[in-house]
N, C-alpha and C positions, 0 to 999 in steps of 0.2 A: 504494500500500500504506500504509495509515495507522501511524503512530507510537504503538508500547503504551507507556503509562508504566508504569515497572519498579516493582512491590511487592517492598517488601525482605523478603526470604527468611524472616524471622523471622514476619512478617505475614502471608506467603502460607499458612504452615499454620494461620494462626488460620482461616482463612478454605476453605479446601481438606479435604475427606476425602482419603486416601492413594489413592490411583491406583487400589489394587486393590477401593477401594469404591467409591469412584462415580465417574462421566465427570466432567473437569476442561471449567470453563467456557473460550469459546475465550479469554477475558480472560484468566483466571489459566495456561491451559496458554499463549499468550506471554509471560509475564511469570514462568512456573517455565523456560521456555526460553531465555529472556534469561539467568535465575543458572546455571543449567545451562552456555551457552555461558561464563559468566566463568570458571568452573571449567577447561573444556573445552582449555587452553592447559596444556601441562607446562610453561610458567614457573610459572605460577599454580597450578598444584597443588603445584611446588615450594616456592611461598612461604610455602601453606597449610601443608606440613608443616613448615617449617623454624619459623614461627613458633611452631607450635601444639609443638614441640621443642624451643624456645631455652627456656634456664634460667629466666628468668622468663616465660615463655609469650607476652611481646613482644619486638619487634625493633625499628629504625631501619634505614632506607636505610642506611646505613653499615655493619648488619650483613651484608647480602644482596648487596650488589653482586660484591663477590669469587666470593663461591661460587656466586652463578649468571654469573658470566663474562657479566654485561649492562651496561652504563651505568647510570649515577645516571638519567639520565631515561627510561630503560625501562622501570626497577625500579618508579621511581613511577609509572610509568602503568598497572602491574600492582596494584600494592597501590590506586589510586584506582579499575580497574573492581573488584575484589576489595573495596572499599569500598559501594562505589556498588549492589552486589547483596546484599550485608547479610552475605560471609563475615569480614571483618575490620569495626575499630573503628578510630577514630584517636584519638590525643591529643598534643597539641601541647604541649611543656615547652621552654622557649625558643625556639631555632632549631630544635632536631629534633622531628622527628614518630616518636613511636612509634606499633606498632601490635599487635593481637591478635585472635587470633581472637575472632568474637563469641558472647556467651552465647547458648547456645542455636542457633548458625548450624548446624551439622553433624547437633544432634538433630531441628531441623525439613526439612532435607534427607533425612535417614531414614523421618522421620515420613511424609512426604509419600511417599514413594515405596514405603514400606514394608509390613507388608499390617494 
């Protein structure tokens, strides 16, 4: 089975009509099923909403561990696939890593799927 490289989610709608207009090529319907599955984990939809909730609409590992009752290296391997599929951003400010949802990630998720 060959390896899709993943288009970040931002990109796949530049590239994509919405489902309900035309057939997805088999490239981009793996590669909208790859961000699809990052979603697909309610840790990750948790983090999705707790970031996109926190007072300033980022967070650091240090905010998220507690309230999802996971490990420091859980959490970040949630927020790196949640990275990696184009729903969060990262930004590094010394030793911590914030993170946020990214512009546009949840509108072309719609987009895409939407009519």
């Amino acid at each position: 089975m060959p390896v899709h490289e993943l288009i970040p989610l931002r990109d796949l709608q530049s590239c994509c009509a919405p489902l309900t207009r035309a057939p997805l090529s088999a490239e981009n319907a793996a590669s909208l099923a790859s961000s699809l599955k990052a979603i697909a984990a309610p840790a990750r939809l948790r983090i999705l909403s707790m970031i996109a909730a926190h007072a300033d609409g980022e967070a650091c590992v240090c905010d998220l561990t507690e309230p999802l009752g996971l490990s420091q290296p859980t959490v970040s391997h949630h927020l790196r696939v949640l990275v990696d599929a184009g729903f969060l951003e990262r930004e590094k400010r010394g030793t911590w890593a914030f993170f946020r949802v990214a512009d546009g990630a949840m509108e072309s998720l719609t987009g895409i799927l939407g009519s």
